[in-house]
N, CA and C atoms as a LAMMPS dump frame, in Angstrom:
ITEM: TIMESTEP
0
ITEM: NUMBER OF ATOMS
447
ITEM: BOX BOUNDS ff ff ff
-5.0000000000000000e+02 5.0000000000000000e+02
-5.0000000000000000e+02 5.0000000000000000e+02
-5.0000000000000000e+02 5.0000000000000000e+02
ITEM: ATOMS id mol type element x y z
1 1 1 N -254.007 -127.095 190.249
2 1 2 C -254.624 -127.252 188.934
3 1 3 C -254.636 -125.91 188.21
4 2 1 N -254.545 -125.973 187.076
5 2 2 C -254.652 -124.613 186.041
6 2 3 C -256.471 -124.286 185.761
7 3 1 N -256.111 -123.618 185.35
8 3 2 C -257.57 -122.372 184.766
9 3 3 C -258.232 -123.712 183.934
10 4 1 N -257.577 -124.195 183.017
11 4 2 C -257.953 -124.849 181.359
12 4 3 C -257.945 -126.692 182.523
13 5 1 N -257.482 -126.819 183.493
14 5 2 C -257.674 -127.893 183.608
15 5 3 C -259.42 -127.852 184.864
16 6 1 N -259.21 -126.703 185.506
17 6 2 C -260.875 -126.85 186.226
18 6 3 C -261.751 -126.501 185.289
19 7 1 N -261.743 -125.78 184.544
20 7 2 C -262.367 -125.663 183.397
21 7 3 C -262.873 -127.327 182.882
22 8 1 N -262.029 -127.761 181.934
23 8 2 C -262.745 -128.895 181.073
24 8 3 C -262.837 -130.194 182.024
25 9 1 N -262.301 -130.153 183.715
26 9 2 C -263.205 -131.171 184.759
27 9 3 C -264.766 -130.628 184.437
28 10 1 N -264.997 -129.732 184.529
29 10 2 C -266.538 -129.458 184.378
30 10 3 C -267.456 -129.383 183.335
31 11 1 N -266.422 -129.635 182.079
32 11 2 C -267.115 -129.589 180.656
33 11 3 C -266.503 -131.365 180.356
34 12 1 N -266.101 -132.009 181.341
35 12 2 C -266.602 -133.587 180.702
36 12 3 C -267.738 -134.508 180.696
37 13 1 N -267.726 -134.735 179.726
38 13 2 C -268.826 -135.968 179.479
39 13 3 C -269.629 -135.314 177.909
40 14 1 N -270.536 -136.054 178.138
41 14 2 C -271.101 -136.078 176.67
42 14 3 C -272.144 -135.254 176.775
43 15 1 N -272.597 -134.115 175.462
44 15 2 C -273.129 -133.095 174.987
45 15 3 C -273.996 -133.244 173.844
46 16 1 N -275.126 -132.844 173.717
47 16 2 C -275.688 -132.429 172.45
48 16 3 C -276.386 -131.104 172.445
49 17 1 N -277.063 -130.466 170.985
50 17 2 C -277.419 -129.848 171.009
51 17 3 C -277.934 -129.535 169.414
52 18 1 N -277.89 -128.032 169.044
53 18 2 C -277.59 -127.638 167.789
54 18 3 C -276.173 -126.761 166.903
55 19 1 N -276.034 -126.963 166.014
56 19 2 C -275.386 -126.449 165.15
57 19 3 C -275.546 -125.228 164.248
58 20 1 N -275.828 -123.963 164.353
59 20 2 C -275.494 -122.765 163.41
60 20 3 C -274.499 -122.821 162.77
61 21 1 N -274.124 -122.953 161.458
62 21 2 C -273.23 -122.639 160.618
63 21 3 C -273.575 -121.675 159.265
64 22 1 N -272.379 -120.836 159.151
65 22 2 C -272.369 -119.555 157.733
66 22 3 C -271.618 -119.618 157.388
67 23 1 N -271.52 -119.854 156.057
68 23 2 C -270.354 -119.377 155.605
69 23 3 C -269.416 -117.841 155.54
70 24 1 N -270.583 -116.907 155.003
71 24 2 C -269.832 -115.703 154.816
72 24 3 C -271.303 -114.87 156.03
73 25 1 N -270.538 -113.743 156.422
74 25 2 C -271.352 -112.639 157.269
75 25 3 C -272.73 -112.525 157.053
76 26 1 N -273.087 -112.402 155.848
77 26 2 C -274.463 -112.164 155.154
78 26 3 C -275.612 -113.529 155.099
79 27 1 N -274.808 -114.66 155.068
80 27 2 C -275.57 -115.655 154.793
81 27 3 C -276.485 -116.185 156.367
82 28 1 N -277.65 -116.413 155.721
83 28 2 C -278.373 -117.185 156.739
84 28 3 C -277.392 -118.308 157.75
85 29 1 N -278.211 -118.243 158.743
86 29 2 C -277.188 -119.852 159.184
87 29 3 C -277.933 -120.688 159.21
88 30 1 N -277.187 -121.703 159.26
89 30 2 C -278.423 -122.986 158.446
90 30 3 C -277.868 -123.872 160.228
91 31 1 N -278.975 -124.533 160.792
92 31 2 C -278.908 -125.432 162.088
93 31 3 C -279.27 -126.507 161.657
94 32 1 N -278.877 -127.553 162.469
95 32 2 C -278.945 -128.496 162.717
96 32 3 C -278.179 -129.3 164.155
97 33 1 N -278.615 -130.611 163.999
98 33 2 C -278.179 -131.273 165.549
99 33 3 C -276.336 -131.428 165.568
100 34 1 N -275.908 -131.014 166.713
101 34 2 C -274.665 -130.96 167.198
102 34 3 C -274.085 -132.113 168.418
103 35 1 N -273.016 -132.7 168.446
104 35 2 C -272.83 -133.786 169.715
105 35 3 C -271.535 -133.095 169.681
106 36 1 N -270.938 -133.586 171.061
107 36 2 C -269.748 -133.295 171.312
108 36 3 C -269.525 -134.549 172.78
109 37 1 N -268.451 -134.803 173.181
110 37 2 C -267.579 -135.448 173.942
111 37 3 C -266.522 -134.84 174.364
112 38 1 N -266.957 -134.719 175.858
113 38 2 C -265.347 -134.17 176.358
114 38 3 C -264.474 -135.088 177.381
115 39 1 N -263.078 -135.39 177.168
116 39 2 C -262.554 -136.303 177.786
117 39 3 C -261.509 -135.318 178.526
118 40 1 N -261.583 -135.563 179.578
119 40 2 C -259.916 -135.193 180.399
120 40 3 C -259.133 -135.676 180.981
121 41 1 N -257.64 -135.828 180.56
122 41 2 C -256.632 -137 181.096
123 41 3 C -255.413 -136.223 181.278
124 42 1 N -255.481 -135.741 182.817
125 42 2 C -254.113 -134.981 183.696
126 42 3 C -254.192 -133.622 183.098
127 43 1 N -253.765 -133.295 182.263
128 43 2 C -253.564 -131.892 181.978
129 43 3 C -254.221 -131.567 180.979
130 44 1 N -254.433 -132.553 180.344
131 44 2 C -255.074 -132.719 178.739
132 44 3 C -256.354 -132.591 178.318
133 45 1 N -256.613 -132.199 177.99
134 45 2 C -258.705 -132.12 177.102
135 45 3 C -258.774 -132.331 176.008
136 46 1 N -259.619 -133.384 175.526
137 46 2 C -260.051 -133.933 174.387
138 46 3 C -261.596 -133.107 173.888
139 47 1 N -261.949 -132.665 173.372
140 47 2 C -263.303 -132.446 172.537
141 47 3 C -263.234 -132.87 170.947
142 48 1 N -263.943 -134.105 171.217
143 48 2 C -264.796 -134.27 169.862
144 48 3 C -265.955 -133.907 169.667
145 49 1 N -266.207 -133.76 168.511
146 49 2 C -267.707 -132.912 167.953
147 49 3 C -268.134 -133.012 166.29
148 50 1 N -269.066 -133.247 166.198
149 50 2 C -269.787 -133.709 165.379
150 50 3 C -271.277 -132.98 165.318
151 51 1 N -271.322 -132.355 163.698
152 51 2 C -272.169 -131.495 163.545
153 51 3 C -272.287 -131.721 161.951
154 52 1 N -273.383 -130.777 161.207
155 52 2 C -273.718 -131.448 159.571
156 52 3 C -273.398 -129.947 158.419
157 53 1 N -272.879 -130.229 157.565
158 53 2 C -273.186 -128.907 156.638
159 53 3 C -274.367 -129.149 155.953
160 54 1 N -275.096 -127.672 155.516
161 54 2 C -275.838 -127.853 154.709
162 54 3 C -275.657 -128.581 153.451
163 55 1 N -275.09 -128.876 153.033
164 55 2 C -274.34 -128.935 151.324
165 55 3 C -273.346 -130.54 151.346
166 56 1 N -272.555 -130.136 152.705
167 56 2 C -271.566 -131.327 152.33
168 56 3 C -271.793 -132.677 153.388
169 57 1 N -272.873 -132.514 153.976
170 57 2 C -273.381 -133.788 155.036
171 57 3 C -272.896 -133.354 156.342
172 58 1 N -272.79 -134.718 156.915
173 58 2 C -272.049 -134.819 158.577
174 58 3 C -270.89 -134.838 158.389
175 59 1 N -270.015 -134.057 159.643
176 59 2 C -268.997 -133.71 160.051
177 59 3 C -268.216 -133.866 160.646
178 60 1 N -267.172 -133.798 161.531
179 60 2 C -266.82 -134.219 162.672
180 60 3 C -265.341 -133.51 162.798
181 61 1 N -264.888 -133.007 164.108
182 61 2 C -263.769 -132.418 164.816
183 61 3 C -263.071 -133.294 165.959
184 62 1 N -261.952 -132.767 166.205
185 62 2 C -261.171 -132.94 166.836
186 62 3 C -260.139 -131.662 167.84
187 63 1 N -260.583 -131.391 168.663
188 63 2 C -259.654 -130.516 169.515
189 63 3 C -258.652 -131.148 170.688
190 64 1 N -257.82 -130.753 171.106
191 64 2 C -256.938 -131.595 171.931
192 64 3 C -256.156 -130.068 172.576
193 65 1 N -256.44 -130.107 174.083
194 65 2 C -255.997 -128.692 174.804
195 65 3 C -255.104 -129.073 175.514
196 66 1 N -254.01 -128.53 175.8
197 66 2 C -253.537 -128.504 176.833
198 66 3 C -252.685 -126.97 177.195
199 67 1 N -252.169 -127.061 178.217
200 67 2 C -251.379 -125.837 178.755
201 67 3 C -250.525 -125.458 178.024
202 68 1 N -250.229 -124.308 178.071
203 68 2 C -249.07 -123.882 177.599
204 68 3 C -247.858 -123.493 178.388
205 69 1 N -246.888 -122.612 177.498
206 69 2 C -245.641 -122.225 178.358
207 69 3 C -245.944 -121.226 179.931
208 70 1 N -247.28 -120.187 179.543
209 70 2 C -247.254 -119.528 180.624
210 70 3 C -248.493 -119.283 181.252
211 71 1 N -248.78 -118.955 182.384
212 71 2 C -249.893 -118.761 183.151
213 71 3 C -251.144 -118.613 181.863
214 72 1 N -252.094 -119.234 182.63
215 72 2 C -253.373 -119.039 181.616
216 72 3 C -252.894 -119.339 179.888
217 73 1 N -251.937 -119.694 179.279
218 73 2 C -251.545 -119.936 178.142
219 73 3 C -252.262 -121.458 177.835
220 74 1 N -252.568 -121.157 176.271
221 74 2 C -253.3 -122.729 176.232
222 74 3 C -252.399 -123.552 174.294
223 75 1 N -251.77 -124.315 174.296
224 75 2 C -251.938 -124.899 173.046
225 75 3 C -252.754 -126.387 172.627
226 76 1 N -253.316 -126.201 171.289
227 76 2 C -254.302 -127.159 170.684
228 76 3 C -253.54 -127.626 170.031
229 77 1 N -254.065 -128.87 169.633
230 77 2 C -253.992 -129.293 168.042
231 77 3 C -255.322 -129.638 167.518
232 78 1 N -255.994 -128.998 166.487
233 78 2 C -257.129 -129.173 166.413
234 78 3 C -257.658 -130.178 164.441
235 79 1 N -257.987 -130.173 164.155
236 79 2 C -258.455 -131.289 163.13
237 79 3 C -260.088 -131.346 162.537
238 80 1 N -260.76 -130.581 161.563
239 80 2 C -262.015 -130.931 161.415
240 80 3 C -262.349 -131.211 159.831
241 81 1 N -263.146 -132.092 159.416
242 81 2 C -263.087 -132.586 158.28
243 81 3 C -263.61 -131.735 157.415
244 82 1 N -264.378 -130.792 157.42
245 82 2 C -265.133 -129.544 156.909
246 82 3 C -264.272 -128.222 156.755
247 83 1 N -263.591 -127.735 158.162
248 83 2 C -263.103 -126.29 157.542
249 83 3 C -262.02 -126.738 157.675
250 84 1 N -260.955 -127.369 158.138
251 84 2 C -259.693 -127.283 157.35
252 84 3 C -258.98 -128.924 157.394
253 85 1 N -258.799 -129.525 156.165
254 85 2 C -258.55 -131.242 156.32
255 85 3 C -257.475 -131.058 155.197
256 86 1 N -256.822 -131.705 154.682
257 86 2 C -256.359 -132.679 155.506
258 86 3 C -255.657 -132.982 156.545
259 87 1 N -254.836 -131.7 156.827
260 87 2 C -253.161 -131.368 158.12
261 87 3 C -254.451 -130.84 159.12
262 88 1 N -253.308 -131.277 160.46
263 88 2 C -254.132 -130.826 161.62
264 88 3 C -253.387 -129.642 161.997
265 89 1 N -253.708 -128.676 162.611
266 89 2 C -253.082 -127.181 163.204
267 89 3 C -252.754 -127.418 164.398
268 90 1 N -251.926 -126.64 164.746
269 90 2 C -251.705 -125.979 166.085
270 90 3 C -251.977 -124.627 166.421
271 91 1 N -253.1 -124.558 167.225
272 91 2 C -253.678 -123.397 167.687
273 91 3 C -252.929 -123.05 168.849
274 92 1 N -252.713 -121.697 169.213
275 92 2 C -252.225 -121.091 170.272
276 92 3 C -253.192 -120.079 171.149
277 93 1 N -253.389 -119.855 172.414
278 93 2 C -254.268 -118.996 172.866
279 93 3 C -254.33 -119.001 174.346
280 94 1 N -255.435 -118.726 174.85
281 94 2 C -255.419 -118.263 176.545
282 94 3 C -256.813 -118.849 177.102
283 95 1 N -256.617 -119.165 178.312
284 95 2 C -257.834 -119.813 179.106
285 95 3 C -258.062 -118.705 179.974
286 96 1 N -259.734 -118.453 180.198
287 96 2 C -259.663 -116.993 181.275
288 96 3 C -260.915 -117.204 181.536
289 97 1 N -261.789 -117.312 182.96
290 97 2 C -263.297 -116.758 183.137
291 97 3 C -263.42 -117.979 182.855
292 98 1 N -264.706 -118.484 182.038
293 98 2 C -265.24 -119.447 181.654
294 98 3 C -264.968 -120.081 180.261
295 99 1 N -264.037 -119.445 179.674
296 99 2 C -263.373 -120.013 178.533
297 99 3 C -261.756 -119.863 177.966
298 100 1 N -262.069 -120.576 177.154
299 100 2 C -260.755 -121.255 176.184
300 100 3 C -260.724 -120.626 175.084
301 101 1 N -259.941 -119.569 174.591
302 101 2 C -259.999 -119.622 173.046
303 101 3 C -258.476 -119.528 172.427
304 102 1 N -258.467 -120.233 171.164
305 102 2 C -257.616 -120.771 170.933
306 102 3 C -257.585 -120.617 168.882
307 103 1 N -256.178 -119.987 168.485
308 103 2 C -256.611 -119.585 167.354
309 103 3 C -255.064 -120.017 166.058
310 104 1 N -255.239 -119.846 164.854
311 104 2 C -253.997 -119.539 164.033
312 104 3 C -254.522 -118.551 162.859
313 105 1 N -253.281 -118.112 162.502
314 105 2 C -253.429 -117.706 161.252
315 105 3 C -253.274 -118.651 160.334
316 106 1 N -254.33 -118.324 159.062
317 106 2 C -254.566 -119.237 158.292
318 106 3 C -254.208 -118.722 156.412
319 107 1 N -253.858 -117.593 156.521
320 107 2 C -253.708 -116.681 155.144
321 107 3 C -252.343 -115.252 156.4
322 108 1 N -251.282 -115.753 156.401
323 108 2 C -250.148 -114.842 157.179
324 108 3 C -250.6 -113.692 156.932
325 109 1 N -250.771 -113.209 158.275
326 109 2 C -251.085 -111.172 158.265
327 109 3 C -252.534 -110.782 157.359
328 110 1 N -253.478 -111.975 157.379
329 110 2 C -254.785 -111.333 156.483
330 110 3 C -255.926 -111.877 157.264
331 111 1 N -256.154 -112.771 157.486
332 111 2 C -256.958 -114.322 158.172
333 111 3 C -256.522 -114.786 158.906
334 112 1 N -257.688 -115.365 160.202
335 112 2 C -256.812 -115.617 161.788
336 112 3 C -258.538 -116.37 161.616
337 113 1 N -258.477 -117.75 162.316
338 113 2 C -259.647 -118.891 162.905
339 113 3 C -259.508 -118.838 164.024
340 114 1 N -260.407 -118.719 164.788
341 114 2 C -260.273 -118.548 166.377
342 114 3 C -261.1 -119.563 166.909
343 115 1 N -260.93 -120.832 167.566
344 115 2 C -262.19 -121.319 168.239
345 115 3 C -262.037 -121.342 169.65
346 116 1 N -263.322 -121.29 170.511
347 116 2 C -263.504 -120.601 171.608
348 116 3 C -264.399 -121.735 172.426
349 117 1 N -264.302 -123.059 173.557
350 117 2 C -264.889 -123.157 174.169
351 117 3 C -265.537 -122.474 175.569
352 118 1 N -266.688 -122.247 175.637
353 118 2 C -266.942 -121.565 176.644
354 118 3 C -268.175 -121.573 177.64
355 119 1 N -268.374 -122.506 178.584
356 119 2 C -269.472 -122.302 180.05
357 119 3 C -270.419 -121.573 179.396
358 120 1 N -271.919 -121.939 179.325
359 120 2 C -272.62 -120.919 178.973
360 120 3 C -273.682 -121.782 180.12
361 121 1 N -273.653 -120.756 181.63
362 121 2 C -274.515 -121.466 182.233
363 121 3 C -274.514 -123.062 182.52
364 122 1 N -275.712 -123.754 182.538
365 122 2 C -275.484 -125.018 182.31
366 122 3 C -275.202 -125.714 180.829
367 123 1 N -274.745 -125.122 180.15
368 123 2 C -274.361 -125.46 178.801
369 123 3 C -272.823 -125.077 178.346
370 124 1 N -272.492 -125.7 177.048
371 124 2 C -270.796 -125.704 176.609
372 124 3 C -271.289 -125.379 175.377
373 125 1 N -270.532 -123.583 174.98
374 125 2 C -271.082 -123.685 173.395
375 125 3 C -269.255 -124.037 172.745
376 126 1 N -269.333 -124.356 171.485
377 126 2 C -268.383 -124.232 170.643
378 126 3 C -268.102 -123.707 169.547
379 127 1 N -267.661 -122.42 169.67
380 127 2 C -267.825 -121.423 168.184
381 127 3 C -266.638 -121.17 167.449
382 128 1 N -266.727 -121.33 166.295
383 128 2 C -265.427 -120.451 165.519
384 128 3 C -265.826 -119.624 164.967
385 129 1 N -264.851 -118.419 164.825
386 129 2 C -264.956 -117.265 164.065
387 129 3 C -263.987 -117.128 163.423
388 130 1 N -264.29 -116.465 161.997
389 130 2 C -263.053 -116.1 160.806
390 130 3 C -262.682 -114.504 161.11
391 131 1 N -261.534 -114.391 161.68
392 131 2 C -261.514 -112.927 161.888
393 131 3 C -260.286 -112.369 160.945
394 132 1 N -260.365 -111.241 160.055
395 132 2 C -259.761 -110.486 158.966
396 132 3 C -258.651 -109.751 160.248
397 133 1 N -257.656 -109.671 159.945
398 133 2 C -256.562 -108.83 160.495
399 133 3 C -256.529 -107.996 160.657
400 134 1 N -257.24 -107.321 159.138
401 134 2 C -256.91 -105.399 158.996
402 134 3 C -257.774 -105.018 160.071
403 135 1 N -259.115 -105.928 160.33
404 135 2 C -260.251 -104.833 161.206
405 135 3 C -260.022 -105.664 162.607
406 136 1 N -259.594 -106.966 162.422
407 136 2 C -260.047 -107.726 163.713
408 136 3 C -261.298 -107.857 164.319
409 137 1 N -262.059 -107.279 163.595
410 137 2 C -263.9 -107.942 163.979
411 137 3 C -264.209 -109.155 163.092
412 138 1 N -263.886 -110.426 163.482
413 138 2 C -264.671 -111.205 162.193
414 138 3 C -266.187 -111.887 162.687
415 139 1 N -266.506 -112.955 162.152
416 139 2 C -267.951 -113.168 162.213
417 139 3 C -267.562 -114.652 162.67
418 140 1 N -268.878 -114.984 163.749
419 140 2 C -269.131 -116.502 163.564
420 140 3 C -269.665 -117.166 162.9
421 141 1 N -268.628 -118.153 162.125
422 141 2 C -268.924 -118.947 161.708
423 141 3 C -270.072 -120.902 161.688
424 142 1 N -269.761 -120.569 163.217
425 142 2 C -270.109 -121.899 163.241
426 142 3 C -270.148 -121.513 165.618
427 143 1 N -271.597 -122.218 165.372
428 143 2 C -272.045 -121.678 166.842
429 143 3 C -272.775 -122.673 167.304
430 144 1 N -271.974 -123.738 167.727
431 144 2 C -272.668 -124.957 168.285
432 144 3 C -272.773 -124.668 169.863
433 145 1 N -274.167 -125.014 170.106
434 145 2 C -275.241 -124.422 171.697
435 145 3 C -275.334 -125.706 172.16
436 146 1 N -274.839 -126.291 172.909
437 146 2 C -274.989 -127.864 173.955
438 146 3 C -275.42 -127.849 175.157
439 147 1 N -276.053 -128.879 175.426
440 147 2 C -276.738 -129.042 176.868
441 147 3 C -276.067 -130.479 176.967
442 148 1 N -276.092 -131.218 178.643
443 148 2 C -275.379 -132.542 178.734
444 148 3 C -276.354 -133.292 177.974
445 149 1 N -276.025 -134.339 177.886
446 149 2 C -276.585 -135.246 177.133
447 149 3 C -277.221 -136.42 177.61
C-alpha cells in the first residue's frame, strides 16, 4: 500500500465539525458547521465536504486523490462550488507524515491554491491556502477542524 492509500484507510467515514473561512489575510474568519465524507476505493479517495459562506450560504466540495507517477506523488481532481466553479482542476502534490497536500496554479507564475488534508490527532482538518509566488507565504483561507461523526 502507498503513503496516500494508509493514510485515507484511516480518514474514512463520516466527519463533522467547524468551518473558518477569510477571505483576504486581514479579515476576521467567520465559522460555522463543517461535514465531510471520506470514501476509499483501491487506490482512490473521495472527500466530500460541505461547509457555509458568510455572504453566499452553504457550500459543498469535491476532492478525488489518487497516486501519482512517483513515490509519495499524489494527483486530485478537485471541484468546489464557492472558490472555484464551474471547471474542476487538477491538483498535483505529495503525501508525507500525516498528510496530503495537493495544489495548482491559478493566475501562471503569481497565485498557487494549495489544499492540504491532514491527521490532526483524533481529528481530519481540511485547509486551503492562497499562496502568492513572489513570497510563497500565503494565508489560510479556509480551515475546516473535524472530529468523526
Amino acid at each position: 500500500m502507498t503513503l496516500l492509500a494508509d493514510l485515507a484507510g484511516a480518514w474514512a467515514g463520516a466527519w463533522a465539525g467547524e468551518n473558518a473561512f477569510r477571505l483576504l489575510p486581514a479579515d476576521a474568519p467567520h465559522t460555522a458547521p463543517a461535514t465531510a465524507v471520506v470514501q476509499v476505493a483501491g487506490a482512490m479517495t473521495t472527500v466530500g465536504y460541505a461547509w457555509a459562506h458568510p455572504e453566499d450560504g452553504d457550500q459543498a466540495g469535491l476532492l478525488t486523490l489518487g497516486p501519482g507517477d512517483g513515490e509519495g506523488s499524489v494527483v486530485a481532481l478537485w471541484g468546489d462550488s464557492w472558490h472555484q466553479a464551474p471547471q474542476a482542476r487538477v491538483l498535483l502534490g505529495t503525501s508525507g507524515g500525516s498528510s496530503v497536500t495537493v495544489g495548482y496554479d491559478y493566475v501562471e507564475g503569481q497565485w498557487r491554491w494549495e489544499v492540504t488534508l491532514r491527521a490532526a490527532g483524533d481529528g481530519l482538518e481540511l485547509r486551503m491556502d492562497n499562496v502568492p509566488l513572489a513570497t510563497g507565504e500565503g494565508h489560510t483561507a479556509m480551515l475546516a477542524s473535524l472530529r468523526r461523526a
